[in-house]
C-alpha positions in Angstrom: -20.8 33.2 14.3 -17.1 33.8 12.5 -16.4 30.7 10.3 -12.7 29.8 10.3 -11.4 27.2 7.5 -8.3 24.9 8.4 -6.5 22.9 5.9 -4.5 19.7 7.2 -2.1 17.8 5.2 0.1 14.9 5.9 1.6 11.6 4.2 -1.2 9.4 5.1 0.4 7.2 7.3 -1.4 6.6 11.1 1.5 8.2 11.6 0.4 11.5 10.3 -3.5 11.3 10.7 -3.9 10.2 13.8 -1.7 14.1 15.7 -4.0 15.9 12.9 -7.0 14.0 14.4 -6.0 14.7 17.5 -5.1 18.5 16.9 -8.4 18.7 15.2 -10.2 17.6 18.5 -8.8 20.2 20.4 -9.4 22.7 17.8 -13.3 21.5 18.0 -13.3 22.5 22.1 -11.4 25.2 22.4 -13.5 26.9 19.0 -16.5 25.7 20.9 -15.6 28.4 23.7 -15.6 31.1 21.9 -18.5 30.6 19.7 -16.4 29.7 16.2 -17.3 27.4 13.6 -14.8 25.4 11.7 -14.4 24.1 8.5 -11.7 21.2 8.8 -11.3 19.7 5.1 -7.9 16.8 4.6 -6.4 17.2 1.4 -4.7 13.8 0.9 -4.2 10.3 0.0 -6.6 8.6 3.0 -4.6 4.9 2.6 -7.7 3.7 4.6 -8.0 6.6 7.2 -10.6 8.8 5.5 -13.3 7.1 8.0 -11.4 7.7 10.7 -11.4 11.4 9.2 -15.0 11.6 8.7 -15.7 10.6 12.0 -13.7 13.5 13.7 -15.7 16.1 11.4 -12.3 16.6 8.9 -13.8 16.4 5.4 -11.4 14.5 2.8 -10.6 15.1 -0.2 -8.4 12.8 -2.4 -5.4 14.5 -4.4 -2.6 12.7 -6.2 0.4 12.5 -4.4 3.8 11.5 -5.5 7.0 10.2 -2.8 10.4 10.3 -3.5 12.7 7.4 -2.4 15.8 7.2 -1.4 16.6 4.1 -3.2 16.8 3.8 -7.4 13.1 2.7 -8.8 11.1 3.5 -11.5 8.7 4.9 -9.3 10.5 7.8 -8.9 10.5 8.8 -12.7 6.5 8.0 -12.4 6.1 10.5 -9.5 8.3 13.1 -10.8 5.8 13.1 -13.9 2.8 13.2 -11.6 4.0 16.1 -9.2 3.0 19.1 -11.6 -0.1 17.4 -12.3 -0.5 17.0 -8.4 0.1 20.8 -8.0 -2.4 21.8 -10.2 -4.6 20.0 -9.2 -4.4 21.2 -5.5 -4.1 24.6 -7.1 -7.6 23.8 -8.3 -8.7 23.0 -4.7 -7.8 24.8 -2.6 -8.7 28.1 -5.2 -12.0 27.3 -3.9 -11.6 26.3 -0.8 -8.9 29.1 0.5 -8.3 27.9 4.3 -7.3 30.6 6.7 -4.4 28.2 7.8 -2.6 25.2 6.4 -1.3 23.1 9.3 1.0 20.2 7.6 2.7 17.2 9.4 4.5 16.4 5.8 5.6 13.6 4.0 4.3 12.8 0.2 1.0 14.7 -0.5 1.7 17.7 1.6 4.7 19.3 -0.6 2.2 20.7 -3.3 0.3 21.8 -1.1 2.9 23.6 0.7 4.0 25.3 -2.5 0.5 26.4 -3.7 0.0 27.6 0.3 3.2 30.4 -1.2 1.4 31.2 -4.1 -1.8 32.1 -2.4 -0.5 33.8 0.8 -1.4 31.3 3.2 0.2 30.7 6.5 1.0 27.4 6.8 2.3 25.9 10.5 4.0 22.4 10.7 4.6 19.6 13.2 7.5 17.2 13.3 7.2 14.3 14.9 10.6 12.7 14.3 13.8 12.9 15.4 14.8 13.6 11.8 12.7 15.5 10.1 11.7 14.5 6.2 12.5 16.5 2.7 9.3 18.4 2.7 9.0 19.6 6.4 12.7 20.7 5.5 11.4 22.8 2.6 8.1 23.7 4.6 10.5 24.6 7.5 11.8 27.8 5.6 8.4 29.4 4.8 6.5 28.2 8.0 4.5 30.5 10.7 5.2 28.2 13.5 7.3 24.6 13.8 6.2 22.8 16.2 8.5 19.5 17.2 8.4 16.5 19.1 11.9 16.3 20.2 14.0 18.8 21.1 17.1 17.8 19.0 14.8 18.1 15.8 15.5 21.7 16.2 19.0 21.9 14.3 17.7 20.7 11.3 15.6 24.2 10.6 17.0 27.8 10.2 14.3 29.7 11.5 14.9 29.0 15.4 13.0 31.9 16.9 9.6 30.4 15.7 10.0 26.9 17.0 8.3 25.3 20.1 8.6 21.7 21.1 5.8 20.3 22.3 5.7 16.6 22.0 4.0 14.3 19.7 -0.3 15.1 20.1 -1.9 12.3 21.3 -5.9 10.7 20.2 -8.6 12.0 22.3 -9.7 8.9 22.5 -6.0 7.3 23.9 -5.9 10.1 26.5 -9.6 9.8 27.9 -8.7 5.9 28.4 -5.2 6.5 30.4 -6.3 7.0 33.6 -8.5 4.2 33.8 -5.4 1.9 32.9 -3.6 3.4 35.8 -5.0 1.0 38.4 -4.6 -2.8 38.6 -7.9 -3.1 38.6 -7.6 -1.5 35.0 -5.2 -3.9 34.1 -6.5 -7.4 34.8 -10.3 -5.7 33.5 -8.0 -5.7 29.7 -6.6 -8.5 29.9 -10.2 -10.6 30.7 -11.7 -8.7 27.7 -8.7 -10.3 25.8 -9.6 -13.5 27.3 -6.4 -14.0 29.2 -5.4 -14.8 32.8 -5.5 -11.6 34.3 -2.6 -12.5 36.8 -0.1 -13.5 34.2 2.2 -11.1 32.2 1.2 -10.0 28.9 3.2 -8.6 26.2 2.2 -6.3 23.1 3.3 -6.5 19.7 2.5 -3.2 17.6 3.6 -3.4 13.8 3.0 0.1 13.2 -0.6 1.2 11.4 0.1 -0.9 8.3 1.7 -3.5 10.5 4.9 -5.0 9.4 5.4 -7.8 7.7 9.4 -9.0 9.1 7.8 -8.6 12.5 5.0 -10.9 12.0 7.0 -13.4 10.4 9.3 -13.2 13.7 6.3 -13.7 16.2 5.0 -16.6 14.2 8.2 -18.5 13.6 8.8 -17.9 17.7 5.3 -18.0 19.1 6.0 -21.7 20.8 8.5 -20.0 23.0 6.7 -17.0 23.6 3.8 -18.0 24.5 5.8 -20.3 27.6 7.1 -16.2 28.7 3.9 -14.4 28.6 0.7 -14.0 27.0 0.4 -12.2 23.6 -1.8 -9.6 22.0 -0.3 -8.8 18.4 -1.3 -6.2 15.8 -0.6 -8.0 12.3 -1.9 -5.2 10.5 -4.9 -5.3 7.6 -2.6 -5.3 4.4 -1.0 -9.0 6.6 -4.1 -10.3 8.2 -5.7 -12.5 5.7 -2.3 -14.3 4.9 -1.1 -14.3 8.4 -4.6 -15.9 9.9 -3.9 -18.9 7.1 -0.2 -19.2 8.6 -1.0 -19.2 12.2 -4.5 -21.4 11.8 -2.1 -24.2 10.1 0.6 -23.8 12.3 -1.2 -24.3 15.6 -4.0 -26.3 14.2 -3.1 -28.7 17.0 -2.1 -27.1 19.7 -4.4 -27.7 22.5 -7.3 -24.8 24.2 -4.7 -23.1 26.4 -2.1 -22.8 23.9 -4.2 -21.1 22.1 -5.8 -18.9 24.7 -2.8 -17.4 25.1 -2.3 -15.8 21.9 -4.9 -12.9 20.2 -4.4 -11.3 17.5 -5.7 -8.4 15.5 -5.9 -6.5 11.9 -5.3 -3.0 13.8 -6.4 -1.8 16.8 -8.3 1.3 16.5 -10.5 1.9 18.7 -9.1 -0.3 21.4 -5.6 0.2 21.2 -6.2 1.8 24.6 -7.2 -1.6 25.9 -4.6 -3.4 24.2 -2.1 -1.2 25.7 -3.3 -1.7 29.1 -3.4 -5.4 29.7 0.3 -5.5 28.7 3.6 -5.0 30.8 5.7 -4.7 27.8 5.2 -3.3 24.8 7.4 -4.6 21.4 6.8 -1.9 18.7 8.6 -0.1 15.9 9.8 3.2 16.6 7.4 5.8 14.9 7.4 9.2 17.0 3.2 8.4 17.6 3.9 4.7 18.7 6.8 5.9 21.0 4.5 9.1 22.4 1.3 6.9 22.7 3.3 4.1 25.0 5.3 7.1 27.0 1.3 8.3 28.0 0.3 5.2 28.7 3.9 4.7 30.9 4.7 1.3 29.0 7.8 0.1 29.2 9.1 -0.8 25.9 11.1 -2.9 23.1 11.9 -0.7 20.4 12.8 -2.3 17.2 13.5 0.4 14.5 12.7 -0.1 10.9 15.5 -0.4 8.7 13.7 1.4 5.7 12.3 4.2 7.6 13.5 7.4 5.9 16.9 9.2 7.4 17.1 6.2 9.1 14.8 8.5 11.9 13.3 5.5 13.6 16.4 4.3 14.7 17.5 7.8 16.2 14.1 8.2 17.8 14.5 4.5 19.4 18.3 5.7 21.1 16.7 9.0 22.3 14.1 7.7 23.8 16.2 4.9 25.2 18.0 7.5 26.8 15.5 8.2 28.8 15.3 4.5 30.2 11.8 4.2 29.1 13.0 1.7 26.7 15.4 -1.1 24.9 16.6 -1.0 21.3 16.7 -4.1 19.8 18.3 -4.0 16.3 16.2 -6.0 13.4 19.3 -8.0 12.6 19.4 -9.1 16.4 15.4 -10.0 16.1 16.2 -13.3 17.4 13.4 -15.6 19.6 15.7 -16.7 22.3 17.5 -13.3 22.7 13.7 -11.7 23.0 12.2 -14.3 25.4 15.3 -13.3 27.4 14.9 -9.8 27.4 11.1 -10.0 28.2 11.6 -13.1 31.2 14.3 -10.0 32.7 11.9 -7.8 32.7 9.2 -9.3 34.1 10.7 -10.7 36.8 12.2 -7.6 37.6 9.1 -5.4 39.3 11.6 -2.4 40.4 13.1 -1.9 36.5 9.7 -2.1 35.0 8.3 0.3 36.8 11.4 2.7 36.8 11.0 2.4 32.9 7.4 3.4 33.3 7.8 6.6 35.3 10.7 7.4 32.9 8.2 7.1 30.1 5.8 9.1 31.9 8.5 11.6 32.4 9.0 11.8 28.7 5.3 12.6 27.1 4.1 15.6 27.1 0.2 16.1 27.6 -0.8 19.0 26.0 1.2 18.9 22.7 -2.5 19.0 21.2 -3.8 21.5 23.0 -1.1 24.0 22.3 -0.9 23.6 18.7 -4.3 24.3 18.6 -4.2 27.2 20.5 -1.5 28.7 18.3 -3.8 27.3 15.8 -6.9 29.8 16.9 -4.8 32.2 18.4 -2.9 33.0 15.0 -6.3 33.5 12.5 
């Protein structure tokens, strides 16, 4: 049996591991068909994803990685100093390891391994998921077998155009096996009773992002009275939040009556049933990552896209307005996160069947199913 070894990098956001988990899925099958063994290793900071690596058969192993803002800090000066170290020691690694291929999504951690990838002869293919695309796809653009992107416009930013195919953003295994069960009412009102809701009232999502976000939180808690009169809510807080946030919200509504509180849940992160969390709601309020905005456009959920303001390039802003375009979504601007302004926006929604559910099929319309499965086959295919 032929034993092929596959390298994945990425900045160690949900944002990154959760396309490389689900690229590594579909390298797992389509292997499986032709009798080939893999050797999936994560070189990486794991910021609390390494389980979720484990579990989907990618070994990881920790390397120092270094991140350079676009804002003055100290930081910077401490990172700069640690980025030779970081390259030897990945130099180190992968020496012994010495994958076949290096697929990367970027950000910090995957630059020095990008550079010792040139040093070693290794082909190295890379996704972007953004509108933008960061500083070290840029440079991993230039040497790079294959880019792959998620949306089209991405492709001005690289040089090399006759080795670029966009594909989408790949989507969890796990997400995709769910989706057609949520496309039924039935589906529906099933999520929102395992939430302990009303199945036959509205429900609305709020998504943080994988490390939540803290602005958002404080915005649902300072406005939950008058949300909770519009709809029902399920909210990711987000585990770096929860433990302050639970103290917040058990003192603020420590006398509001049963249903007041009944219609309110919240979680740390929703891992494993994000899938259920995204089906019991109508709308969906999230920031504007590229695997947010690809995970609600399989699931056909219309959305409130509120881009963070830090986010690098400012990309999650472009990626709200391009997929606004579509009329999958709204942008709300974090300056204009205001509680009356959203209870309006979600009251026109819901009591507007006929926009919702053209918002859905435009959503649908957007993803694209086999982003995954192609990657991987280029993947396979290449070796």
């Amino acid at each position: 049996m032929k034993k092929l070894r596959i390298l994945f990098v990425g900045g160690g956001s949900g944002g990154h591991i959760f396309p490389l988990i689900a690229v590594a899925n579909e390298l797992q099958q389509q292997a499986a068909n032709f009798n080939i063994a893999l050797d999936m290793r994560y070189f990486g900071s794991d910021r609390g994803y390494a389980n979720e690596l484990v579990k989907n058969n990618i070994a990881y192993v920790p390397i120092m990685t270094s991140k350079w803002r676009r804002y003055l800090s100290f930081l910077n000066v401490v990172d700069l100093i640690k980025f030779p170290f970081a390259v030897i020691q990945v130099l180190w690694k992968i020496f012994w390891f010495m994958p076949d291929v290096i697929f990367s999504k970027g950000g910090p951690g995957a630059l020095p391994v990008i550079l010792v990838s040139r040093f070693f002869l290794i082909p190295v293919v890379i996704h972007e998921s953004d509108t933008v695309p960061g500083l070290t796809n840029r440079i991993s653009g230039r040497y790079a077998a294959k880019i792959f992107l998620a949306f089209a416009s991405t492709e001005e930013y690289f040089h090399k155009k006759n080795n670029i195919e966009v594909v989408g953003n790949p989507v969890r295994e796990a997400i995709i096996a769910q989706i057609i069960a949520s496309q039924s009412s039935e589906g529906k009102q099933q999520a929102r009773r395992e939430f302990g809701f009303n199945p036959d009232e509205p429900v609305v999502l709020v998504l943080g992002g994988s490390q939540g976000a803290e602005r958002l939180n404080n915005f649902v808690l300072e406005n939950l009275e008058i949300l909770i009169r519009s709809a029902q809510i399920i909210h990711q807080v987000g585990e770096r939040n929860f433990a302050t946030y639970k103290t917040e919200y058990e003192f603020m509504a420590k006398d509001w009556s049963e249903i007041e509180k009944n219609r309110y849940q919240y979680r740390a992160f929703f891992a494993d049933d994000l899938a259920g969390a995204i089906t019991a709601a109508d709308i969906v309020i999230s920031r504007a990552g590229a695997g947010s905005i690809f995970e609600l456009a399989a699931f056909g959920k219309p959305a409130l896209l509120i881009p963070l303001l830090e986010a690098a390039n400012d990309h999650q802003r472009q990626n709200a307005y391009l997929y606004a375009q579509t009329g999958a979504a709204l942008v709300i601007q974090e300056e204009n996160l205001l509680g009356n302004l959203m209870v309006t926006e979600i009251e026109t929604l819901i009591k507007n069947p006929a926009l919702l559910q053209q918002m859905s099929d435009a959503a649908k319309s957007f993803y694209r199913p086999d982003a995954a499965s192609i990657i991987a086959k280029y993947l396979l295919t290449y070796i």
